[in-house]
N, C-alpha and C positions, 0 to 999 in steps of 0.2 A: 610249447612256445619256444621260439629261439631266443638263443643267449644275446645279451646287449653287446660281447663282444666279437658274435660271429662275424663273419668278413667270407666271399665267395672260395679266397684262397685257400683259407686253411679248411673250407665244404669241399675243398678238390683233391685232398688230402685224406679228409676223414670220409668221405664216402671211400676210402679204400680202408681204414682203419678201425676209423668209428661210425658207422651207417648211422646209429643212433640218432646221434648227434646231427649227424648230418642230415637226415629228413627234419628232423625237430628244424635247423636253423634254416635250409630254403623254403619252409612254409613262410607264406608274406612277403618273400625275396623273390619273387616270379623274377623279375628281369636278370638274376643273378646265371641264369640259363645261357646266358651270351658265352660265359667262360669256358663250361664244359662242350658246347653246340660249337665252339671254333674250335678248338683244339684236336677236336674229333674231326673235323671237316679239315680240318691244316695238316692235321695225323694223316689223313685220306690220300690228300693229292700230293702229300709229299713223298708217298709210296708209289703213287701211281707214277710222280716226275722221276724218281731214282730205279726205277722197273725201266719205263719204257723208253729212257735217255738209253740204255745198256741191251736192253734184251734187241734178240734176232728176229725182229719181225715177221720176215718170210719164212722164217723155218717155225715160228709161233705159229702163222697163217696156216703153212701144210700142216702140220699136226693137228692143228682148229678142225681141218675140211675130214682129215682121216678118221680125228673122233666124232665125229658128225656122220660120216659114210655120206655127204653130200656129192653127186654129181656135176658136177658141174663143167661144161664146153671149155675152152681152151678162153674162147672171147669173154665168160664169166669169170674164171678164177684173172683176167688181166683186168676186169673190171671193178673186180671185190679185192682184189689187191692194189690198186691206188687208197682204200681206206684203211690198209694196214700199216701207213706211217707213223713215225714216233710221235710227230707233231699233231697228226688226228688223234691218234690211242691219246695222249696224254692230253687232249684239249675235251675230249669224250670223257674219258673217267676225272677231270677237274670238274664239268659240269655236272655229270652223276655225285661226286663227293659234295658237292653245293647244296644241291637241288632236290638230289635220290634220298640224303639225310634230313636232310630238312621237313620232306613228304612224307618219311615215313613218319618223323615221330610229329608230326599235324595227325598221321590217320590212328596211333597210337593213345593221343590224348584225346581223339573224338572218344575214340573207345571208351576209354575210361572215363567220360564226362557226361557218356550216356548210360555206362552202366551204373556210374553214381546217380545217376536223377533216377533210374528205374528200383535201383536199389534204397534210397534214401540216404546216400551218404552226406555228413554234412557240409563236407569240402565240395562244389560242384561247378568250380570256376573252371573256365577251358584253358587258361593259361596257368592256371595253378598245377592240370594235367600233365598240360607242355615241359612246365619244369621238372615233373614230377619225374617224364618219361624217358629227358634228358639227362638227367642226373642219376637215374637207374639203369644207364646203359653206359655213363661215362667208362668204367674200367676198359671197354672192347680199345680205348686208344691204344690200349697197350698190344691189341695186336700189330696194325703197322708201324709201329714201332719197332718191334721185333723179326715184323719181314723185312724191312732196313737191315738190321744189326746182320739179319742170315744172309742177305743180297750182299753186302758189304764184304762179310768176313770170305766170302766162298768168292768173288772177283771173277767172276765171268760172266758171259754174254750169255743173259735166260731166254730160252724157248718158250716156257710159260708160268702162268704165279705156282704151277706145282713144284718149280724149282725153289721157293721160297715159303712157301707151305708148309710149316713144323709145328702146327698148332691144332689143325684142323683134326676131325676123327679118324676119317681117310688118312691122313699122314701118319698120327699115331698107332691105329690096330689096327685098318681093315686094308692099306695099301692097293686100293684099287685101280687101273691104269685107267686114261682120261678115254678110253673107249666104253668100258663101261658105261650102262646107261643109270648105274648109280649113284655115278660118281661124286654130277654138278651136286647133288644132295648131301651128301653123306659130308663134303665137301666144305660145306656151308655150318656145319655143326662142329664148334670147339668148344674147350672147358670152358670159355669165358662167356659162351653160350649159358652157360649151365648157371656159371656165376650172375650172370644177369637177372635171369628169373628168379634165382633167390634171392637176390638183394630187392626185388621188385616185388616179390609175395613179404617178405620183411616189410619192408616201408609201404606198403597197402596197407597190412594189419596194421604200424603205427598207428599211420594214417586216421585210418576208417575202425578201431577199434573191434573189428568182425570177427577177428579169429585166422590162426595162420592155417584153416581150411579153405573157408570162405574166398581170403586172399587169393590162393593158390589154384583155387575156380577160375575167379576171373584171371589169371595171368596166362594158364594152361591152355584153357578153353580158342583163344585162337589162333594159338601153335598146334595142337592137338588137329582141327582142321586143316589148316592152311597143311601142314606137314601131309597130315593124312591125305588129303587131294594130292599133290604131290606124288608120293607115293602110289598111288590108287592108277594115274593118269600111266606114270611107269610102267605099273605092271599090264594095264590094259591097252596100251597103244602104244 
């Protein structure tokens, strides 16, 4: 049960701190979801506005078409380059930081709303999921947070977010160039990746008292896939 003197702020805290605590007190607090769902979405486009205010657009766009090995006619590449403005990129990735976050964690708490009714869990509200799913993903703020601080401190005109990429796996061991066709993947996978699932097989088992096996099923289970296909589509085509 939450503490009589929980409050959302000091849950935006201790889900960095005290998870404990912190699932205990957004259970019954569904709407408390506003705080960490903006900050994540404000974190988003304020990286995308301080990126694509600065970066080389045209020089982003040829390295886009090179790591692609795309084709394309003199009359294509003057056509697909009117949509490499700062004003499009940043009106584009504001709507995806809205919209793209929003979507996923609605298809996130289906998930877990259906796996609690097949499973018998006894929390099996859908907005209970929603908070659940938001608040187990709050820490990733602190990535663009951090791709700020690196765009800032380094003061030049980026080609692409690989110039601002110090978090990702690719940045840390595997240093793959954006040709690579394992890149976008590899890419997509930082520590805070890692910190999220745990905190999220953690407060499952709160949760749902099942056991940090159980939990760790359902969390894995369609990253496992989704990755796996991924992967699979790579190496086959």
């Amino acid at each position: 049960m939450s503490s009589s003197n929980a409050s959302p702020f000091a849950t935006l805290g201790n889900i960095f701190v005290d998870p404990a605590k912190a699932y205990d007190d957004i259970r019954g607090h569904n709407h408390w979801l506003w705080w960490p769902l903006s900050l994540m979405i404000i974190a988003g486009i304020a990286v995308s506005v301080v990126f694509f205010s600065h970066a080389d657009t045209a020089a982003m766009f040829a390295q886009q078409m090179a790591a692609s090995h795309a084709q394309l006619t003199p009359e294509q590449m003057q056509a697909a380059a009117k949509f490499q403005t700062p004003a499009f990129l940043i009106g584009t990735s504001v709507g995806a930081a809205i919209f793209g976050t929003i979507i996923v964690y609605l298809i996130i708490a289906l998930y877990y709303m259906l796996i609690g009714k097949l499973a018998g869990w006894n929390e099996q509200r859908y907005s209970s999921w929603f908070s659940f799913a938001v608040w187990s993903s709050f820490p990733t703020v602190l990535v663009p947070l951090i791709s700020i601080a690196v765009f800032l401190m380094r003061g030049h005109a980026a080609t692409s977010f690989q110039d601002i990429d110090v978090l990702s796996f690719n940045a840390l061991l595997l240093h793959l160039p954006m040709t690579s066709k394992w890149y976008s993947l590899v890419s997509q996978v930082t520590p805070f990746t890692i910190w999220v699932i745990a905190l999220s097989i953690f407060g499952l088992t709160r949760w749902t008292k099942r056991g940090a096996g159980h939990a760790a099923l359902v969390v894995l289970a369609p990253l496992v896939i989704f990755y796996g296909l991924m992967a699979a589509f790579k190496v086959f085509f």
